[in-house]
N, C-alpha and C positions, 0 to 999 in steps of 0.2 A: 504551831502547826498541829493544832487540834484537831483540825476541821477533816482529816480521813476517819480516824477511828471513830467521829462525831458519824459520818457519812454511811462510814460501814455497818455502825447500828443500828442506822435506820433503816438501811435494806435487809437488817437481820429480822428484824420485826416485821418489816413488809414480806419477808420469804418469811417467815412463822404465820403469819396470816396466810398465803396464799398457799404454803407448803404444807403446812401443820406446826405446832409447840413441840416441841420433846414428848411430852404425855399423850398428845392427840397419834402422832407417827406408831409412838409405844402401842396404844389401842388396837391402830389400823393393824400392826404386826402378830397382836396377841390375837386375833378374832382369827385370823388369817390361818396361823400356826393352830389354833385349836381344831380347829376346822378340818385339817389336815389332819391331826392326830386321829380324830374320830371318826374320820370317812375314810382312815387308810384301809383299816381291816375288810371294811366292805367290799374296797374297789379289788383286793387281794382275790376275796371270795370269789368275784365275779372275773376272774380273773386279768385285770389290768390293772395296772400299778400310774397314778397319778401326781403329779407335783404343779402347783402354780408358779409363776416364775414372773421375770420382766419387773415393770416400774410399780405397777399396783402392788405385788407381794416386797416390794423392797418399801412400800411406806407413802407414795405418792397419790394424789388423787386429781393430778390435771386431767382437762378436757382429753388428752392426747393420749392418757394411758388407758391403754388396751388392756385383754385378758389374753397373756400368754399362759396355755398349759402344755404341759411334755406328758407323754404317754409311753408306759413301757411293758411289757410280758414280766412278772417277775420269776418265770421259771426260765428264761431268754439269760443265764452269765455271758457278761463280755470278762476274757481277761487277758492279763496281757503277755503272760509267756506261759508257758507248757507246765510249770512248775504250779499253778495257781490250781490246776485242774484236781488235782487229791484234795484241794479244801472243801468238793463238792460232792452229789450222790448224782453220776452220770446217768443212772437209768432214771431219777427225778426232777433233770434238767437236760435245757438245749444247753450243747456248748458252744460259744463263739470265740474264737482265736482273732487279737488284731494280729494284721500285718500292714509295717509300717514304712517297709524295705523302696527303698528309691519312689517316695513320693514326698509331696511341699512338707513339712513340720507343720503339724498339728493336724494332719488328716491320715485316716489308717483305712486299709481292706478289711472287710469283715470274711473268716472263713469260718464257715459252716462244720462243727465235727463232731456233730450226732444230730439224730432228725427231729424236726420241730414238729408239731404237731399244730402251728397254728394256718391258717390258709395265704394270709399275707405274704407271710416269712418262705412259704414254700413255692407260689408263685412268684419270688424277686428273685430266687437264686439261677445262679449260672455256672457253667464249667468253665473252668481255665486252666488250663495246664492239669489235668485230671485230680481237679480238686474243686469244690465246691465252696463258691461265695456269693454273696447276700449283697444284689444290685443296688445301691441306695436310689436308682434313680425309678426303676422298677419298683420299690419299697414303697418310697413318695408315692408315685403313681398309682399303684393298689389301694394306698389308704385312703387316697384322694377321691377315688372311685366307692371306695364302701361309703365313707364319708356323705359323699353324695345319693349314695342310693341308699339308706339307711338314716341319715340325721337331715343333716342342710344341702342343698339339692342347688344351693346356689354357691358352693364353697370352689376357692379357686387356688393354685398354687401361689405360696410365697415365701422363695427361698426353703429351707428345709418342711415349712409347716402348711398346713390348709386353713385355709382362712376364710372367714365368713364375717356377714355384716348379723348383732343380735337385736341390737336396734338402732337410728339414726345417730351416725356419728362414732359407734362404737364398733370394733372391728374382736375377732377374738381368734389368734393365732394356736391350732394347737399342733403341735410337733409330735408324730410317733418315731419312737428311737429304741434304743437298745441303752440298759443300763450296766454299769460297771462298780462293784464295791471296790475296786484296789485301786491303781493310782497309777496314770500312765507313765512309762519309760521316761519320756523323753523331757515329762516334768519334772523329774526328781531333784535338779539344780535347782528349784523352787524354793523347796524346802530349807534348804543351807541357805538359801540370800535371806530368808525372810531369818532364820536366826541371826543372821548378821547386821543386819540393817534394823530389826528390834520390831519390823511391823511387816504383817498382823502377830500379835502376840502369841505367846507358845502354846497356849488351850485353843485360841481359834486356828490352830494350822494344825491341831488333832483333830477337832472337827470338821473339818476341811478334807482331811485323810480319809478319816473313819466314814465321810459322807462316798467317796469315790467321784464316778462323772456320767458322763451320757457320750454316745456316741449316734451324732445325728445325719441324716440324708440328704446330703449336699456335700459336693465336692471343690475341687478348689476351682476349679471353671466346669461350666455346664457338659462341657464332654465329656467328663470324668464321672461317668456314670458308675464305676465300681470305688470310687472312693467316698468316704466317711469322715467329716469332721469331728474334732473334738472338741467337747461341751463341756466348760465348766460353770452350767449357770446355778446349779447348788453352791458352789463355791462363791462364784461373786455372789449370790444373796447374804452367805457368813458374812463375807467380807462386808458388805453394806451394813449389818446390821452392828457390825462392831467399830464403827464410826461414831463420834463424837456428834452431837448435830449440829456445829457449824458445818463440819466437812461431808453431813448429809447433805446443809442447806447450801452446799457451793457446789454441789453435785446437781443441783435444781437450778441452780442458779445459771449452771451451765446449759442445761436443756434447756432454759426460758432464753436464753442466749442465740443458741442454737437457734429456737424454731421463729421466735421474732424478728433477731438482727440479722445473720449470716444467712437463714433461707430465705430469709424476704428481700437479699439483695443478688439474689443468684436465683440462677432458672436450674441449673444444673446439683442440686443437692445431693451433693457424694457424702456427706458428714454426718455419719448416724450418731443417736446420743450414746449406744455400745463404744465410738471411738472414745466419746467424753470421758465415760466411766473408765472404760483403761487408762487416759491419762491423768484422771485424780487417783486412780489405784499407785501408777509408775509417783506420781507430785509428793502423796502422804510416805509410799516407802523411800524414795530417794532423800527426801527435803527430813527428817528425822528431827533437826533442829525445828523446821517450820510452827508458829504458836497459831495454833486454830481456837480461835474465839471472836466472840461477837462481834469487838473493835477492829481485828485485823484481817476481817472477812474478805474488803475487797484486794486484799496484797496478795489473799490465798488465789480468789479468783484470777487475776494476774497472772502470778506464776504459773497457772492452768493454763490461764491463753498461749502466752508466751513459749509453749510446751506443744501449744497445737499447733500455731504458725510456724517451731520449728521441725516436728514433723512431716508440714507439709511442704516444707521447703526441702528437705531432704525426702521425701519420697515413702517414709519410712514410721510406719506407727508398730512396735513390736506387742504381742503379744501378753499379757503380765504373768501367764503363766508357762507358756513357753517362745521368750523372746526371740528367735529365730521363724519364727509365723511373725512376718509382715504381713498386715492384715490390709494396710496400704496397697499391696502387691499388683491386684487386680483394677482397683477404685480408684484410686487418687494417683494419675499418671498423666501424661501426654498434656496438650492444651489446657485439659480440667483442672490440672493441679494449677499449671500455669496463673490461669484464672482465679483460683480459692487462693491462691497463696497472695495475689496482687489485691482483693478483697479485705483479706485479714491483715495486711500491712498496713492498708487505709483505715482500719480500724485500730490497728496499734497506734501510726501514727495520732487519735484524737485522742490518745490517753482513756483512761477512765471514766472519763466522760461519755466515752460511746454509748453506756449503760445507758444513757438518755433515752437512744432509740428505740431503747424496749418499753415498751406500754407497759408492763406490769410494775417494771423497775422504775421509770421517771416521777411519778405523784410522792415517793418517799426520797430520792436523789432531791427532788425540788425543795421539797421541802426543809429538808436541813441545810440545802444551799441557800436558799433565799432567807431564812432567817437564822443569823449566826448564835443566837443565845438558845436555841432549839437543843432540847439536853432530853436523846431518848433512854429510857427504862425496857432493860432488857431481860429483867424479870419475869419469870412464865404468868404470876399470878395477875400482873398488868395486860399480857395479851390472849390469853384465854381463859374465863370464868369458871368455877366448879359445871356449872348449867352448862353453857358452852360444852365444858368435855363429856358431861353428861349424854347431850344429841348428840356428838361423835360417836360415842360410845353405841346408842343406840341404831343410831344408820348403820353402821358397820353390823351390827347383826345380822345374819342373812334372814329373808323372807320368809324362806321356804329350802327345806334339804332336798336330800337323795329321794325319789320315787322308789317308796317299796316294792320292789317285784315278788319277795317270797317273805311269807311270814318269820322264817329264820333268822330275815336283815337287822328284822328289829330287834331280836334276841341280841344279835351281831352288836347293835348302835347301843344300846343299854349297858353290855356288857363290858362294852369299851368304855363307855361314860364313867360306870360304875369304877373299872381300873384307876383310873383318873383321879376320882374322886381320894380312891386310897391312897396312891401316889402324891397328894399335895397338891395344894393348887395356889397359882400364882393371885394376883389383886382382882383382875375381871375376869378371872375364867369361872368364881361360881356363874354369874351372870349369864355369861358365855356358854356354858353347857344347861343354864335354865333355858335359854330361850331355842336352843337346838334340841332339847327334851321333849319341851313343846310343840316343836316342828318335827319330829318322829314321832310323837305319840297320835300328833295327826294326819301322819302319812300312813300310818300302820293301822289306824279306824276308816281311813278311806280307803286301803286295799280292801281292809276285810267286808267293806260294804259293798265294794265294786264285784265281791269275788261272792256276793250271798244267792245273787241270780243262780250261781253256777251249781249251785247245791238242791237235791230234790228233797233231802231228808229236812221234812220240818222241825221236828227237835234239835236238830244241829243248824239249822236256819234261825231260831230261836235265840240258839247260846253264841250264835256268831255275832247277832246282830246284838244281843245285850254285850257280850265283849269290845265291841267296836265302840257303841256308846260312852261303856265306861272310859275307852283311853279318848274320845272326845271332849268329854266334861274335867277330864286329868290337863289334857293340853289346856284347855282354859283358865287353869287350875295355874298350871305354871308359866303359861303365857301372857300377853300384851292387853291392854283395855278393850282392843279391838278385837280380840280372840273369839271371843261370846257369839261374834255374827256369823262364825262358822259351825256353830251348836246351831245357831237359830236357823241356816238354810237346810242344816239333817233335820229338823224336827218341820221344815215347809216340806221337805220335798215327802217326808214319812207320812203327812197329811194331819202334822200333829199342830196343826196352826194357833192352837191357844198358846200351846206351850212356846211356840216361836213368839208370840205375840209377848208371853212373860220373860224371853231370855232379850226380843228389842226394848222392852220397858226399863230391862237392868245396864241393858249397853246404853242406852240414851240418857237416863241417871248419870255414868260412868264416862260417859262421852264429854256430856257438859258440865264438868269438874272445870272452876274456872284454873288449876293447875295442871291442865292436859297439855302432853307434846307431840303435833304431829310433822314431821318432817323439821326438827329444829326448831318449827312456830309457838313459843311458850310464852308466858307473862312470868318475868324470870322472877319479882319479888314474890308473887304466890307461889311460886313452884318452890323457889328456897323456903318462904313462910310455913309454908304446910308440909313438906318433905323433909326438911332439913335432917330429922335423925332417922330417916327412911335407910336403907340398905337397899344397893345399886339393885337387887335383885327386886326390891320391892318396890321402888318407884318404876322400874317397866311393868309389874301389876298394876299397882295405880294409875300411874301418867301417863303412859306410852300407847300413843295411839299410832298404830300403822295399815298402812294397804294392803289392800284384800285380794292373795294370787290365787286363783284360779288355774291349777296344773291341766291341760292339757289328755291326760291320761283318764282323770277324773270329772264325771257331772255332779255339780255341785246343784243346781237348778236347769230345770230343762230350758226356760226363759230364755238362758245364754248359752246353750249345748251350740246353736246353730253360728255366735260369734266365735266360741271357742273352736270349732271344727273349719270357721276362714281361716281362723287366725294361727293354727299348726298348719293348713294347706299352704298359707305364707312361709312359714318357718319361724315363726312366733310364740314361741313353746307356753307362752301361760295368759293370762288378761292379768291388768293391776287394774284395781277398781279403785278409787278411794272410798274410804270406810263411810264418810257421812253421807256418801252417793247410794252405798250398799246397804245403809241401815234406814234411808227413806224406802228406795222399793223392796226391802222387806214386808215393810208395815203398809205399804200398797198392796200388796200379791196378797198377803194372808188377811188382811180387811175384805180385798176382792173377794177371796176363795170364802170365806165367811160373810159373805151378802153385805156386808157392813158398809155401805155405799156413801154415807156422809163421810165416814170416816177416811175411808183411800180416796174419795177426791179429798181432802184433807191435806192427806199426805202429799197427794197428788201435788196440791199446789205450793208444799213447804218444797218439794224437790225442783219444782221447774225455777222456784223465787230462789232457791240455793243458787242454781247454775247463774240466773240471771243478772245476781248482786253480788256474787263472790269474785273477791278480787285474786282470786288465787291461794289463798290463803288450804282455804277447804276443799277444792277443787283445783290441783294444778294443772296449767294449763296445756300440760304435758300428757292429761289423761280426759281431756273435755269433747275429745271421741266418744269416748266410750260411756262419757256422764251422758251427753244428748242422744246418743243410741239408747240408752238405758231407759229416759225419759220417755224417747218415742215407744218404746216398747211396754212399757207401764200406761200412759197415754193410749194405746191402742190393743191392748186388755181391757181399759175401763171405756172404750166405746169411743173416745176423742181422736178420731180419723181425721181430720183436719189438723188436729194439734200436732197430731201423731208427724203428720209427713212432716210439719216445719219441721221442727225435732230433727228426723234424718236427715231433715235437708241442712240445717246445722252442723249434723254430725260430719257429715260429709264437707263440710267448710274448713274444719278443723284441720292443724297439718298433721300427720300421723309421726309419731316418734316410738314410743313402744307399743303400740301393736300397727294390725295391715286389717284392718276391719272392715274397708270401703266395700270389697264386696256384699258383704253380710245385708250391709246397709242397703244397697240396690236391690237384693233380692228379698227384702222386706217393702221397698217402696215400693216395687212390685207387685207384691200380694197384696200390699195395700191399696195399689190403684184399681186393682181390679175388684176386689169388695167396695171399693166405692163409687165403681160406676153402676 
């Protein structure tokens, strides 16, 4: 009876490819967390307090995960009885009092008991009984409204948070709430189960303490507009991250479950993957015996199911941190449960097998079923490559940080790094804070260039602008391959065109390194051949080639001022260019602007034969908008009016996924059709 633990391997390797390896999850969580560490101080400055939350910040990267963020005041204390209030400076803080008196378990009143001074907060309150508390549904409602007249103007309620689309397919949830450092009442029997039962272990349930909770806006039914849920999603992130990675990978295993098998046979989808996770939280602390590994993945899975169908039969999913909140309560009742419950019996009854009907899970279930002498290797160094973790590593760097607003921030983001630095640093956080160095040193040269107009004093316009340069040539310094072409478009738009022309000579050298990686795309024996005793830090100078964001806030070229100003009227806060699209119409524009007219049609025709024959590779097809805008636009600088409109009329064929550019485009076809008549 080999043939499960044979079975279960090979969905373990199929969820390490689809999920992540141990090391690739570790990365996603280390990039994530640093990220955080160094943007806290800032958001503090600016007065709001941030956290990422949900499937992405716990290590996933399906289609389906979203960006959940929570937002909080951090001079806003929730606490939870009258005795908390001496651990603070009432004249330096609001204070908020739960009250938790005659309502469901797990939701509280917020009262009010000193004055806020933020406009939300003071807009949502209400009297009752000549006391003062904090409307969560008025709360909602306020932020929902700044939200929209201030950020995304399309953003709609959902459940506690405001939600908006950032680009196709990707939705990004973000909650404002109230935080709490101490630990609520009604949790405290938490505490003694988890000593008892041995999990999560005693350093993660200090953690988990010392973290506190949130208290978010949403009540236990929609009429309950003065009452407050309680949030422990800092806690379930500990919790996730102090998993084993089988029991990460039967935590996915169960979402792929979810959104494949169970929602694709019901219209009615009451089952979020939040129930999932509570019941592999209740599976791993109850089942204490249970062995989580590779081979006996799918018996874990199992007991999970077998855990869901009996809660749905009883009615009853409790809570994992306060099991008296039936979270069932409202969702899974009447007909509906009726229905889920007769669904998931018909899937019990097929056994293990059901796993079939998931498309992601059948090509690896086949396989070890149909050939019995099929022996998988569950080994990390078998299913993902040094190279491999390498492009993980470097996708997950972010693009582009925080928008400088005061030249202080950067003192802020330096200052923090530098902390850090003294503090110790983990295996990729040098990496990790080079390439975020990089990305504030060149948000901090684009403020101060955007901010040089504003100045009449020429000798201070002098020292601003050589200050700015220098932290541009620094980010290059410690940035990506690709870095160089944002030196090159300050030195076009300054009118310093030779010099653009010698920083595209050094990027196109550095570009066509046959061991360059853009988006993963490498030739892995030259990249290990020639990098091999590189340091992580130094093959993203060498290799790493990435795309080119254009912030919204800043002109980078006047050329695209006009698609950048559609594309924040959409709500598309930046353009992604690809960098070999950016680094032909540089050497277009500054050839033009220098009469050099063999040469930019030259160019001219290396960029339209790029878009023409690239199979994706150089140009994905995710940003072939904005490459054929680009072309028409170059095309119709150098006088090819003809050329020009196919070009937009291309553009315009294209499906839009990260940016909403179609306008821009018409109102180019436009000026164009009228010069040409």
């Amino acid at each position: 009876m080999d043939h499960i633990p044979r079975l279960s391997e090979s969905v373990y390797v199929g969820l390490c490819r689809k999920l992540g390896s141990p090391t690739e999850v570790r990365i996603r969580r280390e990039v994530m967390d640093t990220l955080e560490v160094v943007n806290k101080p800032l958001y503090i400055m600016r007065g709001l307090d941030r956290i990422q939350s949900g499937s992405r910040r716990e290590g996933f990267r399906l289609r389906t995960s979203d960006d959940d963020w929570m937002f909080w005041l951090p001079d806003h204390k929730v606490i939870c009885d009258l005795s908390q209030i001496s651990l603070y400076r009432i004249q330096e803080n609001t204070m908020i009092l739960m009250n938790c008196n005659n309502l469901p378990p797990g939701f509280t009143r917020l009262y009010l008991m000193s004055p806020s001074n933020n406009v939300q907060t003071v807009f949502s309150c209400v009297v009752l009984n000549y006391s003062v508390f904090i409307s969560s549904a008025l709360f909602r409602n306020n932020h929902l409204i700044y939200t929209k007249m201030n950020t995304i103007s399309s953003a709609f309620p959902h459940g506690p948070c405001c939600t908006f689309s950032v680009s196709k397919g990707i939705e990004t949830d973000q909650a404002f709430c109230f935080q709490s450092h101490h630990w609520p009442t009604s949790a405290l029997p938490w505490i003694q189960r988890c000593r008892q039962q041995g999990w999560p272990a005693q350093n993660v349930v200090s953690e988990i303490l010392s973290g506190g909770f949130h208290v978010v806006p949403i009540g236990s039914t929609p009429d309950n507009g003065l009452e407050w849920r309680i949030s422990f999603s800092i806690a379930e992130q500990k919790l996730i991250y102090s998993m084993n990675h089988c029991q990460f990978l039967c935590y996915g295993l169960l979402k792929i479950f979810l959104k494949e098998v169970i929602n694709c046979q019901t219209s009615t989808q009451i089952i979020c993957s939040y129930f999932l996770k509570t019941i592999l939280f209740w599976t791993i602390h109850k089942n204490t015996s249970l062995i989580w590994t590779p081979d006996n993945l799918l018996s874990c899975f199992w007991i999970c199911f077998k855990l869901l169908i009996n809660n749905v039969r009883t009615g009853e999913c409790p809570n994992f941190f306060i099991p008296q909140n039936n979270m069932f309560r409202v969702k899974v009742t009447g007909s509906a449960q009726t229905s889920l419950f007769s669904q998931l019996y018909d899937l019990y009854g097929k056994g293990i097998s059901c796993l079939l009907l998931s498309e992601t899970i059948r090509p690896y279930l086949c396989r070890a079923i149909l050939n019995r002498t099929f022996r998988v290797c569950t080994d990390e160094s078998s299913i993902a490559s040094s190279t491999y973790l390498d492009a993980v590593l470097f996708s997950e760097l972010p693009l582009f940080n925080l928008c400088i607003e005061r030249i202080e921030e950067f003192v802020v983001y330096i200052k923090q790094i530098e902390k850090m630095i003294k503090e110790g640093l983990s295996s990729y956080q040098p990496v990790i804070l080079q390439s975020i160095t990089s990305n504030v040193l060149r948000n901090a040269a684009l403020y101060v260039q955007k901010n040089i107009c504003q100045n009449e004093n020429s000798s201070k316009v002098f020292y601003q602008a050589k200050r700015g340069f220098k932290m541009l040539k620094q980010s290059c310094k410690f940035g990506c391959v690709s870095d160089i072409l944002y030196l090159a478009m300050y030195f076009y738009r300054t009118r310093r065109y030779e010099d653009s022309l010698s920083c595209l000579h050094k990027a196109t050298e550095r570009m066509s390194m046959p061991y360059i990686m853009y988006l993963g795309h490498v030739r892995q024996h030259l990249y290990l051949y020639c990098l091999e005793r590189d340091t992580l830090g130094s093959k993203m100078r060498r290799a790493l080639v990435r795309d080119i964001m254009l912030q919204f806030k800043y002109t980078y070229i006047d050329e695209l001022s006009l698609e950048q100003g559609i594309n924040k009227k959409n709500e598309f806060l930046s353009l992604k260019i690809p960098p070999f699209v950016m680094l032909h119409m540089l050497f277009i524009l500054n050839h033009h602007k220098l009469g050099n007219t063999v040469r930019s049609q030259q160019s001219l025709q290396d960029l339209q034969t790029l878009l023409l024959y690239d199979d994706g590779v150089y140009v994905p097809h995710v940003f072939r908008d904005i490459s054929w805008q680009i072309l028409g636009i170059c095309q119709q600088i150098c006088g090819d009016f003809s050329g020009s409109l196919r070009s937009y009329q291309y553009a315009l064929q294209q499906e839009p996924v990260f940016h909403k550019i179609q306008e821009a485009t018409l109102l180019r076809i436009e000026n164009l059709s009228d010069r040409m008549l």
